[in-house]
N, C-alpha and C positions, 0 to 999 in steps of 0.2 A: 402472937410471935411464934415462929416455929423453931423450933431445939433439934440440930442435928449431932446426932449421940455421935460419940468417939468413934464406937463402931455398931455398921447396922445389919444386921439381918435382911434375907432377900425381901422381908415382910415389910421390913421399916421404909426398906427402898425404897419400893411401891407405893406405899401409904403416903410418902412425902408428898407425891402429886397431887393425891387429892386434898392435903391440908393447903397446897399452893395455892389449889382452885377455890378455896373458901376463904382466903385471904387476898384473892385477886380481886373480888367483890367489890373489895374497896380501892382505896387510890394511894395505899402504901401497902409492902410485908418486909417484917422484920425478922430476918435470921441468925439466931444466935449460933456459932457452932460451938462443941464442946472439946478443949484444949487439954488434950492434943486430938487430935479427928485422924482414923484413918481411910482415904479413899480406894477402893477400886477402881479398876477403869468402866464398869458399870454401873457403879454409883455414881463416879463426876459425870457419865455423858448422858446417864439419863436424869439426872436433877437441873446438869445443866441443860439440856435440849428441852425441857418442861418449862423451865424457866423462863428461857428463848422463845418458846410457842406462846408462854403466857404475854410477856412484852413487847411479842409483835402484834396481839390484840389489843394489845392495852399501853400503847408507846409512851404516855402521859405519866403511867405507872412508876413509884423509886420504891428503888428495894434497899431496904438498909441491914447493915452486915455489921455482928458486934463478935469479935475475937477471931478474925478472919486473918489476921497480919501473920499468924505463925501456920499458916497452912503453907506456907513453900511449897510442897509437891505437889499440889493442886495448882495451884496459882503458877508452876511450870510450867503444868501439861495445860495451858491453856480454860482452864474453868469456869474464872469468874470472867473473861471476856466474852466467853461465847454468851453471856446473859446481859450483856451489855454494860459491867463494871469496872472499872478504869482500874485493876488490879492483876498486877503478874504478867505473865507472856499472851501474844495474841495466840489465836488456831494456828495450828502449825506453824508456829515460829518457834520452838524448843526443837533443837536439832533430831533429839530423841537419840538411842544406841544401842546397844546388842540387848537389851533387857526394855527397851521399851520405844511406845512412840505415843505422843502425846494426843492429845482431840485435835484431828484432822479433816478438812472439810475436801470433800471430791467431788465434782462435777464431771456429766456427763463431757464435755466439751474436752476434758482434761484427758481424756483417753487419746484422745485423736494427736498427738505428739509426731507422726514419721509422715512421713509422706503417701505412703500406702496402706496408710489405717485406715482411708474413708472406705477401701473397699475391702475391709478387714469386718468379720462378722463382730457381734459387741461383746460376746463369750469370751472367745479369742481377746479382747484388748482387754475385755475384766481378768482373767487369766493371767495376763501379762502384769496387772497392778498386784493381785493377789500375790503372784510369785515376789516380789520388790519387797512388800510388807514382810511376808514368812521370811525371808531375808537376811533382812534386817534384826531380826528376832535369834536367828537363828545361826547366820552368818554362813550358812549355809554346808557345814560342819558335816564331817560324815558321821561323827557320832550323832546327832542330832537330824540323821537322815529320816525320821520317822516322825520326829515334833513337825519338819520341814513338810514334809507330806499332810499330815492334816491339817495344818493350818492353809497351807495352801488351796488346798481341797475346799475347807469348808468356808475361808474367807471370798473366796468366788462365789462358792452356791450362797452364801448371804448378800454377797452383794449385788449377785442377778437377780436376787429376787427383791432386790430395791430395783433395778432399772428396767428391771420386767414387767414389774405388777403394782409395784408404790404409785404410777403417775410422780414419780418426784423424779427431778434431774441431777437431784444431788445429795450425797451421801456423809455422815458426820461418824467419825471412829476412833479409839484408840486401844489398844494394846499392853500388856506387863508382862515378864517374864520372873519368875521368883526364884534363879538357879537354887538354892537352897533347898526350898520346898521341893520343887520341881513342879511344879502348877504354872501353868500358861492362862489367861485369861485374855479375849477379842471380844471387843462391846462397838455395837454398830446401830446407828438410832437414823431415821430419814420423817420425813416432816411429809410424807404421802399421803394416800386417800385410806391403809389401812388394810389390817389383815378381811374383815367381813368384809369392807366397801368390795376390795380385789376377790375375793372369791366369789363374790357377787355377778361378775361380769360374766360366770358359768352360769347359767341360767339350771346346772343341776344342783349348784352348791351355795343358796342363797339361803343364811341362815338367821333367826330373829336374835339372836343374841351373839356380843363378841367372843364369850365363853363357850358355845359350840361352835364357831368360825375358827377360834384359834386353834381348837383340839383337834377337828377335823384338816385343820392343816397342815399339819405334825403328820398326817396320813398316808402312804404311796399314793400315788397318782390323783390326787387332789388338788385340783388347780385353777385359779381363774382361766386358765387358757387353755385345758386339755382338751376342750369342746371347737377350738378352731384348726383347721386344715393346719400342715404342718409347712412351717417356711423355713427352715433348714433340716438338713438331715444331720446332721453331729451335734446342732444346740435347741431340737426344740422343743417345747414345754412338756414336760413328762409330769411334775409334780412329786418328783423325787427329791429334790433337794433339799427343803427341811426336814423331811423323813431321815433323809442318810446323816442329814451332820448331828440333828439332834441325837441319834443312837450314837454316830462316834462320841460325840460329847460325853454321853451316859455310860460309856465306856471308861469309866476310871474316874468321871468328872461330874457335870452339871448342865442344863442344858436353859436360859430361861425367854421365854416371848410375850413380849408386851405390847397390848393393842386396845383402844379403846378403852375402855370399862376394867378389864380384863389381861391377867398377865398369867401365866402358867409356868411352874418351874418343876424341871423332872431331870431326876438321876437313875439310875441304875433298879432302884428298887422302889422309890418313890415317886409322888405325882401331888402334887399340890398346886391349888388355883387362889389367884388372892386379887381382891378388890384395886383399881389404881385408876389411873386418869393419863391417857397419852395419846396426843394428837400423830397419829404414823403407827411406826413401829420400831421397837427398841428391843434389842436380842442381844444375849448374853452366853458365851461357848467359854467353857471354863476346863479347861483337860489336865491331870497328872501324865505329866511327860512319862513315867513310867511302867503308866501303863496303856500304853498304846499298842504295841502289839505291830503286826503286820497289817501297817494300811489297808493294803489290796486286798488282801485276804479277808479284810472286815468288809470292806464295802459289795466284796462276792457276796457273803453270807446275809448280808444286809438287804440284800437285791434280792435273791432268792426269797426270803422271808418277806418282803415287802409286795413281792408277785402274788403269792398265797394273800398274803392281808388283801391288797387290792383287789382280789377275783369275787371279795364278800361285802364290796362299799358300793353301795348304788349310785352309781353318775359317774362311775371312774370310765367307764369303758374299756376298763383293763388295761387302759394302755402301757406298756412296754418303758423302762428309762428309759432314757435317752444316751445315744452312746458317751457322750461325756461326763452324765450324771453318774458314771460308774469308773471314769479313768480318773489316775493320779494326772498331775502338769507331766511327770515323766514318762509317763505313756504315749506320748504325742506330741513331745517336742520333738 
């Protein structure tokens, strides 16, 4: 049986998948949750998306749930259906509201909405979803012009780099806002080929383990694709993007990446790496609203320092971000 504690630590998080995968073994798992449980939205989307990976291997598989009736806010945001259990709201069917939005599933195809998006680059239309979600969240508030700005920011550069480099067409996420705390949390999980498969396709950045794939990815210009000619000049692959948001994240907050074997979680002043089991990639951007600072002004300083780093990692070719990897949505609309 597996025991999910009231509340988990980013260790416990992690550790859940691989007790999943040793209990997938066989042809039932049993989870108790402990009453009252409280979720993150990184804990529901990556337990539930492990879940989901596990049952679509093993369809024959029943998972059986004991004290699961009083989790209401999971069973909202859609939880126990994305693993395939007849309990609570489906994906995106909870309206969601200024503090939050439930596990949501997006497809490529879903971009494509106007008439003149097929000849719209794919930056540009992730852009356009990124901005809808910060939102929503935000309401778009002049007090909150600055939550508005990195989330917007960095929920794009996550989810380019699901439809740039996962091979997956389709993206699972959701979101919480704490006005109280002031703590923001965006958890984004895709069922792709992975952080080492994707750096792999650089023929300078193939690495034997997921644990230097994933660090090295965290790097300026590190990239599955920084090694192919460039096919836009405003979106193309520089390898800056989880560079820049994990440092906004560690800027007042949390930053965490899951991949493989291997998950990494870094703040401000720490670094810690911890065992797990996940098919894809699941990332976790956790920020105190209060201390953000001046967007632009961080992702200057951020870029600069990220030039220096890149000039000393072998395979980068130094390349340059790219000019969007450095602007806000207001910069260019």
């Amino acid at each position: 049986m597996i025991k999910i504690p009231g509340r988990m630590d980013i260790g416990a998080i992690l550790g859940i998948a691989r007790l999943v995968d040793y209990y997938a073994k066989r042809d039932r798992i049993r989870i108790e949750f402990e009453d009252p449980s409280f979720f993150s939205p990184f804990s529901m989307l990556f337990i539930a998306a492990k879940l989901k990976a596990v049952r679509t291997k093993n369809p024959d598989m029943k998972i059986d749930l004991k004290n699961h009736q009083g989790l209401l806010y999971a069973a909202h945001m859609g939880f126990f259906r994305m693993f395939g259990v007849d309990h609570g709201r489906d994906i995106g069917e909870a309206w969601g509201s200024e503090n939050y939005l439930p596990i949501t599933c997006m497809d490529r195809a879903s971009f494509y909405t106007q008439a003149g998006d097929k000849y719209a680059e794919i930056g540009d239309l992730i852009q356009r979803e990124a901005d809808k979600i910060a939102r929503v969240i935000t309401r778009d508030r002049p007090e909150h012009k600055s939550m508005f700005d990195v989330l917007s920011y960095s929920i794009r550069e996550m989810m380019r780099n699901v439809f740039e480099h996962s091979n997956s067409d389709r993206v699972y996420y959701c979101t919480q806002y704490w006005p109280k705390s002031g703590k923001v949390e965006f958890a984004v999980a895709d069922f792709g080929i992975g952080i080492r498969r994707g750096l792999g396709c650089n023929p300078n950045f193939r690495f034997p383990t997921d644990k230097q794939a994933i660090e090295h990815s965290l790097l300026p210009s590190v990239s599955g694709k920084t090694h192919l000619p460039r096919v836009s000049e405003t979106w193309h692959n520089s390898g800056y993007g989880l560079y820049m948001t994990n440092r906004l994240a560690r800027n007042g907050g949390n930053f965490v990446l899951a991949s493989g074997a291997t998950a990494i979680h870094m703040s401000r002043r720490t670094k810690h790496n911890f065992q797990t089991s996940f098919p894809g990639t699941a990332l976790r951007f956790n920020l105190d609203v209060g201390q953000i600072g001046d967007v632009q002004a961080k992702l200057n300083q951020f870029r600069r320092e990220g030039q220096e780093i890149a000039r000393s990692i072998s395979g980068t070719g130094n390349r340059p971000p790219s000019a969007m990897s450095l602007l806000l949505r207001r910069d260019f609309s």
